[in-house]
C-alpha positions in Angstrom: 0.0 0.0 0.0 2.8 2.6 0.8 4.2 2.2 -2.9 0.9 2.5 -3.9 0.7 6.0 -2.1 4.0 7.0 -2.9 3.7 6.4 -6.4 0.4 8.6 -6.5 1.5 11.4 -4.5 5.3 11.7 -6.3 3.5 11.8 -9.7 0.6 14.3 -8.2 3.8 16.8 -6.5 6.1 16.3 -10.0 2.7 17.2 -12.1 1.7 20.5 -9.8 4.8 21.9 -9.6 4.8 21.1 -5.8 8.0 19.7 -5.3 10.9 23.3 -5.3 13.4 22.4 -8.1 16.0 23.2 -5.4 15.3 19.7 -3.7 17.4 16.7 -5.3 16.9 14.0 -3.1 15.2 11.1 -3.2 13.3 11.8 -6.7 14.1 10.1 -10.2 16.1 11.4 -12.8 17.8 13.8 -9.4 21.2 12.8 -8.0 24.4 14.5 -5.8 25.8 14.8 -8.9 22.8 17.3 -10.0 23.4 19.0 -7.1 27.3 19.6 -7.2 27.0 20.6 -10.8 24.6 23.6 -9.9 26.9 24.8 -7.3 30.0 24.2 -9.2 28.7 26.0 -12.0 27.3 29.0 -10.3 31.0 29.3 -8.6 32.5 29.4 -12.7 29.8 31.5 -14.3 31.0 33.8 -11.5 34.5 33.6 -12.6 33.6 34.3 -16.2 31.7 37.5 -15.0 34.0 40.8 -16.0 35.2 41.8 -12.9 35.0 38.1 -11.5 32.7 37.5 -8.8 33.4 35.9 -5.8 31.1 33.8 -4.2 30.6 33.0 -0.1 28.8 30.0 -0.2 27.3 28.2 3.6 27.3 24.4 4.1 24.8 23.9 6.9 24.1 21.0 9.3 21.0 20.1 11.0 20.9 17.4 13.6 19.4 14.7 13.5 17.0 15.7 11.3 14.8 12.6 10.1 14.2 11.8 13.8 13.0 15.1 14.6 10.2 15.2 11.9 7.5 17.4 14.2 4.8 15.2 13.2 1.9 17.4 13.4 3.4 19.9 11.7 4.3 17.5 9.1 0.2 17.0 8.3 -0.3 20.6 8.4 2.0 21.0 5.7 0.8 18.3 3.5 -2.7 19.7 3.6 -1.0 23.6 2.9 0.7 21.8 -0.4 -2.8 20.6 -1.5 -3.5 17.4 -0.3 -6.6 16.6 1.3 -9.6 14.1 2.3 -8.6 10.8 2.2 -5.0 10.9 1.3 -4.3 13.2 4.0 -6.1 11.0 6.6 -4.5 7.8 5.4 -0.9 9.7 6.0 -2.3 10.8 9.6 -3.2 7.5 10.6 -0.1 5.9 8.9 2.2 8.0 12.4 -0.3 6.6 14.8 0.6 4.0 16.7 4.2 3.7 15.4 6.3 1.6 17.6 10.6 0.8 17.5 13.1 -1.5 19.2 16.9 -2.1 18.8 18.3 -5.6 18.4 21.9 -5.7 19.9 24.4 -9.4 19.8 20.6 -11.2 19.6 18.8 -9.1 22.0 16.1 -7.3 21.3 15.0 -4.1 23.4 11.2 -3.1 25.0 9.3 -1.6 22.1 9.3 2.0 22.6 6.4 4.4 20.9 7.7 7.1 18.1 6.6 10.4 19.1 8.7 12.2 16.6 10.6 11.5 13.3 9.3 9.3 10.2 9.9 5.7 10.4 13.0 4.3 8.8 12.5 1.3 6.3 9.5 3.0 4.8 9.5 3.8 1.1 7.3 6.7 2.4 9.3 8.2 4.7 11.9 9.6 2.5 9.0 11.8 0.6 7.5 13.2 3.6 10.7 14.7 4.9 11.0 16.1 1.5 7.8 17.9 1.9 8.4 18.4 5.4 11.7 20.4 3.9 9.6 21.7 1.2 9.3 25.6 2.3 12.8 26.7 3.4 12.5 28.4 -0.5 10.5 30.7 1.7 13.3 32.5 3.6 15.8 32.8 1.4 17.4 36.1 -0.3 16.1 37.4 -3.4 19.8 37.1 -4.6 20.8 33.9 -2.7 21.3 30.6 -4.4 20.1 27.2 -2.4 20.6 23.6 -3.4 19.5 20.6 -0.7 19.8 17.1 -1.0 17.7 16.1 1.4 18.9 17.7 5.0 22.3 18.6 2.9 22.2 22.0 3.0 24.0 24.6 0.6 23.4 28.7 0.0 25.4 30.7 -1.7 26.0 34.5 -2.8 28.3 35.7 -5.9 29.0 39.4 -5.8 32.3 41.4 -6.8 32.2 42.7 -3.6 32.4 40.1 -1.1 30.5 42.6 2.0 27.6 42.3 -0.4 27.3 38.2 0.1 28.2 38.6 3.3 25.0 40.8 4.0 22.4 38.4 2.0 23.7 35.5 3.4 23.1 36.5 6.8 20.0 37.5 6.0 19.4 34.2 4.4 20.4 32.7 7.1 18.3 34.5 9.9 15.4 33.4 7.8 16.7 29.6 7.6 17.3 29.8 11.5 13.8 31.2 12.0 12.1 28.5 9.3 14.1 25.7 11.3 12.6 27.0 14.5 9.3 26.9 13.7 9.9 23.5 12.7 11.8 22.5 15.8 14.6 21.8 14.2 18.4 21.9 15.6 21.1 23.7 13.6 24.3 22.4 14.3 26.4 25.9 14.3 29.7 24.0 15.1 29.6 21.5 11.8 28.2 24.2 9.5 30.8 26.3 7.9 31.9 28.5 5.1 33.8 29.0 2.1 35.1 31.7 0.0 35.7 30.4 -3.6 37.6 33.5 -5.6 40.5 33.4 -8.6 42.5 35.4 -6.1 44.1 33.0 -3.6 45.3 35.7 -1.6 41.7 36.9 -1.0 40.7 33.7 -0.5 43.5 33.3 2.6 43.1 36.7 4.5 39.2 38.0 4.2 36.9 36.5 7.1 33.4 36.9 6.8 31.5 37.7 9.6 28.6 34.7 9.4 26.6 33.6 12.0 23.2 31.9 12.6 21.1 32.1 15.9 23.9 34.0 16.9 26.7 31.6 16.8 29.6 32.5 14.4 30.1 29.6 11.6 33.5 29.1 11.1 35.8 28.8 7.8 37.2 26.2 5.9 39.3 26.2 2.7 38.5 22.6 1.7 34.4 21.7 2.5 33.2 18.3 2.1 29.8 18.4 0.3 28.0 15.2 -0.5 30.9 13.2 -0.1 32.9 15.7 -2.3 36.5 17.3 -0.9 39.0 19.1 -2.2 41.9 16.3 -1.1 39.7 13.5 -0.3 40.7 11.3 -3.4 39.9 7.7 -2.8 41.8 4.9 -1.3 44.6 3.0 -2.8 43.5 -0.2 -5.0 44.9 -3.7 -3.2 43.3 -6.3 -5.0 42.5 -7.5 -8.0 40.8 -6.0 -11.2 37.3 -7.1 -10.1 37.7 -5.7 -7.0 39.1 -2.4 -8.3 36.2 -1.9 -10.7 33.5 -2.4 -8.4 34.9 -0.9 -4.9 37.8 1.6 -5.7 36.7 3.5 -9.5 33.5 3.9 -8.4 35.1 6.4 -6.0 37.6 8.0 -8.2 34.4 8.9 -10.3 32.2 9.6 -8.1 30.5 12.7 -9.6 32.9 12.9 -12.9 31.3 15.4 -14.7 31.8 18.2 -11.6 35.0 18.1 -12.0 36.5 16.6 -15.3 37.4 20.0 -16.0 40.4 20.6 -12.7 43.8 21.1 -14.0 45.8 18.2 -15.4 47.7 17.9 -12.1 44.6 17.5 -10.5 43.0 14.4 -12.1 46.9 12.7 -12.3 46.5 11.8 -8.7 43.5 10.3 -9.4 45.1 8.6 -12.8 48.1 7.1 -10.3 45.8 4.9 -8.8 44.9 3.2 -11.7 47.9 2.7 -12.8 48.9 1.5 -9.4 46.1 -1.2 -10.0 47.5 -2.4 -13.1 50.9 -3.2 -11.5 48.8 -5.2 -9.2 47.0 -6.8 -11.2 49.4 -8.2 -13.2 51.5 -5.7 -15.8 55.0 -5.5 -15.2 56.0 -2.8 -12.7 59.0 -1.4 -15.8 55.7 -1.3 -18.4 54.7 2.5 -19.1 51.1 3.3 -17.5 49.2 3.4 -20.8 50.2 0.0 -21.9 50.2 -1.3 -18.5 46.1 -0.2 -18.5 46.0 -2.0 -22.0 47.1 -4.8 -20.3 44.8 -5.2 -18.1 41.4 -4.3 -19.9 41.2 -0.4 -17.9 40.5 2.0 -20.3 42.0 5.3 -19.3 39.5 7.1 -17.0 40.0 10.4 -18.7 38.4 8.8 -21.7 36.0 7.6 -18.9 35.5 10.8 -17.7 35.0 12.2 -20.8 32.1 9.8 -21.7 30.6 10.5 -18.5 30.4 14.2 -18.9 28.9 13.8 -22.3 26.4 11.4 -20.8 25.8 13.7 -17.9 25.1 16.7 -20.0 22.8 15.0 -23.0 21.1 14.0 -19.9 20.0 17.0 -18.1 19.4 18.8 -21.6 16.3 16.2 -22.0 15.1 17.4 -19.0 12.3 20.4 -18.1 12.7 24.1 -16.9 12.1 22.6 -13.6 15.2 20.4 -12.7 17.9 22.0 -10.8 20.8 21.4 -13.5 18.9 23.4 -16.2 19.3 26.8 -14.5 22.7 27.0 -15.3 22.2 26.5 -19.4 20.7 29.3 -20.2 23.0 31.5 -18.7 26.1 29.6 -19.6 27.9 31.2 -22.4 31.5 29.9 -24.0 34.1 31.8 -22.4 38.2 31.4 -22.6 38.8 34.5 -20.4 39.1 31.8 -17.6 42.5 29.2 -18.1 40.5 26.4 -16.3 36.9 25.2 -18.0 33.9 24.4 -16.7 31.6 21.0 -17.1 29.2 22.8 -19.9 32.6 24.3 -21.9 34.3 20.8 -21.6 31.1 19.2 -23.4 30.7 21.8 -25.7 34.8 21.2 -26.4 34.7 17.1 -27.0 31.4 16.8 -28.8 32.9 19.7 -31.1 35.9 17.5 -31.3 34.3 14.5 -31.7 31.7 15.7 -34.4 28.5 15.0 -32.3 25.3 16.6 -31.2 22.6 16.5 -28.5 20.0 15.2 -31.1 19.8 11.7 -30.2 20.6 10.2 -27.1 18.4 12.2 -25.4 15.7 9.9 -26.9 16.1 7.2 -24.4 16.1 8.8 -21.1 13.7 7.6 -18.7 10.6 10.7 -18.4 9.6 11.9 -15.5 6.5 10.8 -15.3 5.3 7.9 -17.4 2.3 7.9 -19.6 0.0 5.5 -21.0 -1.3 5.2 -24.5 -5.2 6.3 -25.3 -7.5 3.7 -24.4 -9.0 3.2 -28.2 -4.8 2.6 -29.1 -4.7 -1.3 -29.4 -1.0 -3.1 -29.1 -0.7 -6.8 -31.1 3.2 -8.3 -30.3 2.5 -11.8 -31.2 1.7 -13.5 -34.7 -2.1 -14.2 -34.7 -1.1 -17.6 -36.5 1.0 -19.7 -33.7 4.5 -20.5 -35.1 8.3 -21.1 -34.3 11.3 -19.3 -34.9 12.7 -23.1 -36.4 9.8 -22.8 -39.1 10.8 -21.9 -42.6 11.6 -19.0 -43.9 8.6 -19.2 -46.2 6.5 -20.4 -43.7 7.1 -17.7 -41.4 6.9 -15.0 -44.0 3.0 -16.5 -45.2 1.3 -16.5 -41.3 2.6 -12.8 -41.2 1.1 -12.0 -44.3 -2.1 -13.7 -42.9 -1.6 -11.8 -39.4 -1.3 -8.0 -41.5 -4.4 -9.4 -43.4 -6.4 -9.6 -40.5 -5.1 -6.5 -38.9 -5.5 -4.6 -41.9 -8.8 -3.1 -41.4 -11.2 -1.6 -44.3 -10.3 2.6 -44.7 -7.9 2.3 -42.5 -4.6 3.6 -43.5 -1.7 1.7 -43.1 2.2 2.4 -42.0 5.2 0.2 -42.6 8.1 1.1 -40.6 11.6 0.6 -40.2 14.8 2.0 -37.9 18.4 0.9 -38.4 21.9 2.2 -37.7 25.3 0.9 -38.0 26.2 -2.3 -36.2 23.8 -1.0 -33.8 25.6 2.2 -32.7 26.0 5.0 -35.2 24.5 6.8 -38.6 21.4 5.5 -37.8 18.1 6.3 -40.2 14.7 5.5 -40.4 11.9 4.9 -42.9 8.2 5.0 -43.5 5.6 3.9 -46.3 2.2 5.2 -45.6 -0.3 3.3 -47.5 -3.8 5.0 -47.9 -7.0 3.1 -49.1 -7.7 5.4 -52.2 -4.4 4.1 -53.8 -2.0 7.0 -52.8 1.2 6.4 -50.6 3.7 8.5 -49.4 7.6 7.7 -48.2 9.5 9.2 -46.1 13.4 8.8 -45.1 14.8 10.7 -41.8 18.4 10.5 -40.5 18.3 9.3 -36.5 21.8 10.5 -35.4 25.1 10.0 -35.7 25.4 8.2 -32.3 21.9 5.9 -32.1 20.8 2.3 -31.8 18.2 0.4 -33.6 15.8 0.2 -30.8 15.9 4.5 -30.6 15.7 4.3 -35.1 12.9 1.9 -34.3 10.9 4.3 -32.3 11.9 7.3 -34.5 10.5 5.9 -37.2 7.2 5.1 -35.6 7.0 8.6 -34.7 7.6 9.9 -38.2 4.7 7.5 -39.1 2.5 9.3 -37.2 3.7 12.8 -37.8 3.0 11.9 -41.6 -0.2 10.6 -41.2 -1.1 14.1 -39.3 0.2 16.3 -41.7 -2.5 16.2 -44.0 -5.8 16.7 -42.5 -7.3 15.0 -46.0 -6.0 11.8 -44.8 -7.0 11.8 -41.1 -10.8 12.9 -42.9 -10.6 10.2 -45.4 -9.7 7.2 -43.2 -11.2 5.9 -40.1 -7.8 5.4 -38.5 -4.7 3.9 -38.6 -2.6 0.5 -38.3 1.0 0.5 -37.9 3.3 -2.1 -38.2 6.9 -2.4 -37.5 9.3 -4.8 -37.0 10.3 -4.1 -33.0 8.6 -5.6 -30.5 10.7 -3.9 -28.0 9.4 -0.4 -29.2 6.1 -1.3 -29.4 6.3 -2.7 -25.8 8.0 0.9 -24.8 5.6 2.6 -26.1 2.7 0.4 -24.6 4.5 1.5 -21.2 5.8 4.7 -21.8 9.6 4.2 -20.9 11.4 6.7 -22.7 10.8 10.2 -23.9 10.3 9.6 -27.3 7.2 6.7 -26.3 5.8 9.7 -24.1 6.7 11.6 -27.4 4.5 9.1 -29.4 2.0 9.1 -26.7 1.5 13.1 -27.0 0.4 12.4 -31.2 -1.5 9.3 -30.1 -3.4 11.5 -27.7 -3.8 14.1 -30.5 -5.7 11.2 -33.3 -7.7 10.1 -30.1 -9.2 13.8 -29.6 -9.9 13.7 -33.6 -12.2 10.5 -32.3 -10.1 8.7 -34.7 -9.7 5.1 -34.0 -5.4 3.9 -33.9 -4.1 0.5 -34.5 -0.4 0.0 -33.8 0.5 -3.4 -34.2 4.0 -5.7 -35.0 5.2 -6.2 -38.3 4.3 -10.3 -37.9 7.0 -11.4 -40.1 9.8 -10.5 -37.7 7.9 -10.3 -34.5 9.7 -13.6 -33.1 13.1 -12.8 -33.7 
């Protein structure tokens, strides 16, 4: 039942707007990484600015902060974000009665009752603390930047003058102290802390802000650990084997690649060292140089790594709405080499330049948001309607799909063939339509998918197209009573039956658009290769 009522109430916060873009926790398609990238770039764009800004950015700690939920308050505030009746009652009752007990060596304490705090282990929790969170937004600075991952709390200022962020971050931060009173929650003045990130090391050394909240002064540091992010902290030294090294010790000289792909040479050799450390371990000679040594052993280099996982990172976010934290920055990002270091955005722009790609296609198969579901008058056939085997004939095969497109092949309907393919499954990929109509005419149609693509993305391209086609011409929609389309993929067809990727949602949308024309659709397999 709890998914149940998650499931409803994420989709009802994500479709209303409810849900403050700041916010990155616990929500799909939202990571750390999302998180570091919107402060990281804020701190560059700053750089770029003519003269530089500096920017006094607050890392702020609250205690405990999951098993101080105020539970009351908690209800109030889901009712004040919109929810009422029965869902609020259900998530009323769900607190009452709550009991816990620790289990130490085998024993197992009295059971105590929870008078404060959402339960741990519950898929539900996690999203009422976020809207328990949800109104900080409230008491920040017109000018001040905030970015929480949960109860991981950053605000920031950029100003030439560094007085200026002083001033809005303490009144940022009277407001935050105020908010987190009302909610009976504890701020933890000796773990926050502040940094000053400026070009000018010297300034960055001998200025002191004067920052304080609920009137104890927050102390600096020149290296703050953010999500698991520090300035020094770099991983620990491989000792095994390449199995090993993969799965426990890469993961943590990548962890949130793209934030800082761009750092200076010296920077990421550190991190390189280890690697090549690893392959010495593994098994290359200790006298072989590092990049053979890594050819060796199956590593690629993890600047190539890195590189992949920025391009990745980006295409990712740009498939994204106005609404997610990481698509704040693009708009304001411009290409700039008045700065010798780069920044995530100028790296991408600089290796898919280099590289001779665009954002055009894999943006395609990103998971949406929110899923959606075909019209209900959109019928989905993946099976031959003639029972067979893949050992059959050729011949065989090829007559019981004729027979299946027979059946499906309804009077005045029109009728789509489709087709997506790219090169050994990867590049140059293109797709291809033949509309059929049932007063004789046809129309073709050829579209190029990308120059990085699969067949399954083609696939689904080319279904789109078919549809796009058939809407162009508002003769045909009047002429025909609907439409059947076949293709070849039955794993597009099944994504668009569920709605998996942005293009399905994408197909969904002109789907939607026949069904209001009270047309009737019937997208079905191309039965010859269905069983392949």
């Amino acid at each position: 039942m709890e998914w149940v009522i998650h499931r409803r109430l994420m989709n009802w916060l994500i479709e209303n707007k409810k849900l403050h873009f700041y916010q990155t926790a616990f929500r799909t398609h939202h990571s750390t990484t999302d998180q570091l990238f919107y402060l990281n770039q804020s701190i560059i764009d700053g750089f770029q600015e003519k003269p530089h800004k500096k920017t006094l950015a607050v890392f702020l700690d609250i205690s405990a902060a999951f098993d101080r939920v105020w539970r009351q308050k908690l209800v109030h505030t889901i009712q004040d974000t919109g929810i009422n009746c029965k869902a609020l009652l259900w998530i009323n009752d769900f607190f009452k009665g709550r009991k816990f007990s620790v289990r130490f060596n085998g024993a197992l304490s009295e059971s105590r009752r929870m008078w404060a705090g959402v339960s741990q282990g519950s898929v539900l929790s996690p999203l009422l603390f976020l809207i328990f969170m949800n109104t900080i937004h409230h008491h920040i600075h017109p000018d001040t930047n905030i970015a929480c991952y949960a109860d991981d709390i950053a605000v920031w200022h950029s100003h030439n003058d560094i007085t200026e962020s002083e001033k809005a971050l303490n009144t940022t931060l009277k407001g935050i102290a105020e908010w987190a009173e009302n909610l009976k929650l504890t701020i933890n003045a000796d773990k926050t802390n502040y940094c000053i990130f400026s070009t000018d090391r010297r300034h960055r050394s001998s200025f002191n802000a004067n920052i304080k909240i609920q009137n104890s002064q927050i102390k600096k540091v020149d290296l703050p650990t953010y999500l698991g992010l520090c300035g020094t902290s770099w991983g620990s030294r491989p000792q095994t084997l390449k199995s090993t090294f993969c799965t426990v010790i890469r993961p943590v000289l990548e962890y949130a690649t793209p934030i800082w792909t761009p750092a200076s040479i010296s920077v990421k050799r550190k991190l390189d060292s280890v690697q090549h450390r690893a392959a010495k371990i593994i098994g290359a000679v200790s006298s072989t140089n590092n990049e053979k040594a890594e050819q060796e052993c199956g590593l690629p280099p993890l600047e190539s790594r890195r590189k992949l996982a920025t391009i990745k990172f980006i295409n990712k976010l740009r498939s994204y709405g106005l609404d997610h934290i990481s698509r704040r920055v693009f708009d304001k990002w411009k290409h700039s080499t008045r700065l010798k270091r780069s920044s995530t955005l100028q790296l991408d722009s600089e290796i898919r330049k280099e590289l001779n790609l665009d954002h055009s296609s894999l943006e395609f198969l990103q998971e949406p948001l929110i899923s959606k579901n075909p019209p209900k008058n959109t019928y989905f056939e993946l099976e031959l309607l003639q029972p067979c085997s893949k050992k059959e004939d050729p011949v065989t095969l090829r007559q019981k799909g004729l027979e299946t497109i027979a059946i499906l092949s309804q009077d005045n309907f029109a009728i789509a063939y489709t087709d997506g393919s790219s090169d050994r499954s990867l590049s140059n990929g293109g797709a291809g339509i033949i509309l059929l109509l049932p007063d004789g005419n046809n129309y073709k149609h050829k579209i190029n998918t990308g120059i990085i693509t699969s067949n399954f993305t083609s696939e689904l391209v080319a279904i789109r197209e078919a549809l796009i086609l058939y809407q162009q011409n508002p003769h045909v929609i009047d002429s025909t009573e609907g439409l059947v389309i076949f293709s070849d993929s039955k794993s597009a067809i099944e994504a668009i039956r569920n709605g998996e990727t942005n293009i399905s949602c994408d197909i969904i949308t002109l789907l939607e658009q026949l069904h209001n024309k009270r047309k009737s659709l019937y997208p079905a397999m191309d039965t010859r290769t269905c069983q392949h």
